[in-house]
Every structure is written in structure tokens, then in C-alpha cells.
N, C-alpha and C positions, 0 to 999 in steps of 0.2 A: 542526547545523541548516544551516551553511552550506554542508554538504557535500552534504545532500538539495536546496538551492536550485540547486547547482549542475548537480547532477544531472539534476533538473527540465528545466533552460534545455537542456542537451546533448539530453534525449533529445523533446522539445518541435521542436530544431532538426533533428530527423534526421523530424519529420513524425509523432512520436506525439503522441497525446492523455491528457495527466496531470493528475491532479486528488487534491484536497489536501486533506481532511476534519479537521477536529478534532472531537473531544463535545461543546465548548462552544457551538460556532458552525455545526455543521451535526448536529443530532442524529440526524435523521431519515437522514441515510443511516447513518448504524449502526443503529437501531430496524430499517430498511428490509433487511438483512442478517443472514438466522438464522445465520449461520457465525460473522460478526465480534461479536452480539450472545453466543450461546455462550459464547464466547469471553472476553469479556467477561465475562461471569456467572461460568464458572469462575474465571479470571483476576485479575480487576477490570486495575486498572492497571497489573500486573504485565504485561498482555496487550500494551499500546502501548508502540510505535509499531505497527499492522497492516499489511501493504500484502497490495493485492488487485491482481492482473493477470489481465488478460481474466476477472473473475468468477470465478478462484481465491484463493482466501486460500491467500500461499504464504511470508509470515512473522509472525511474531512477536515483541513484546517485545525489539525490537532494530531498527537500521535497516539495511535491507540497501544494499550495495554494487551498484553499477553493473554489473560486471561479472554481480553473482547477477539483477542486471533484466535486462540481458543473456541469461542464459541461457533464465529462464523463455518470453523474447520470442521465442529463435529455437526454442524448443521449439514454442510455440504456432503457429510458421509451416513446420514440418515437415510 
């Protein structure tokens, strides 16, 4: 967890916008998301950690590394 907090703060300071949902305490944006809900359904909790960038779901069930945000980020700016 303190590697995602870190995370956070790095890519926070280079000027993105990251945001930080759990089930407990924000439901509605998983209800509000048929990809992450799916997902879910299949999954259950097997599914989280999710991470969505730019309104792709691009992992799973695991937390990804900075560098895999990295990639997806300069993909989406190609």
C-alpha cells in the first residue's frame, strides 16, 4: 500500500489526476462502471486491486508498477 501511496504522490507531482476508489466507501463508481462491475461479478475479490486509466481497465487482481502506469500513459498520449 505504500508503494501505491507513493506512486500516487509521484505521478500527482508530474501534473496527473489520480483517484482512489475502494467498495466500501465509494460503491457507485464500481456500480457506475460495466467493465469493473463484470469483472467483479466474474471475479468477486479475486478481481481487486482494478486500476482504470484514461477509462480503460488495464489491470487486474494485482497492483501494478509505476513504470506499467507509465506505459499505459505514454500510450494514451501517442
Amino acid at each position: 500500500m505504500l508503494d501505491v501511496s507513493e506512486m500516487i504522490v509521484t505521478l500527482e507531482s508530474e501534473g496527473y489526476r489520480v483517484e482512489r476508489y475502494q467498495m466500501t466507501t465509494h460503491p457507485e463508481v464500481f456500480l457506475n462502471n460495466a467493465d469493473v462491475m463484470r469483472l467483479v461479478n466474474e471475479k468477486k475479490t479475486d478481481a481487486l486491486p482494478i486500476t482504470v486509466i484514461r477509462g480503460e481497465l488495464v489491470s487486474d487482481g494485482k497492483y501494478i508498477t509505476l513504470s506499467e502506469v507509465r506505459e499505459h500513459l505514454d500510450r494514451g498520449t501517442a
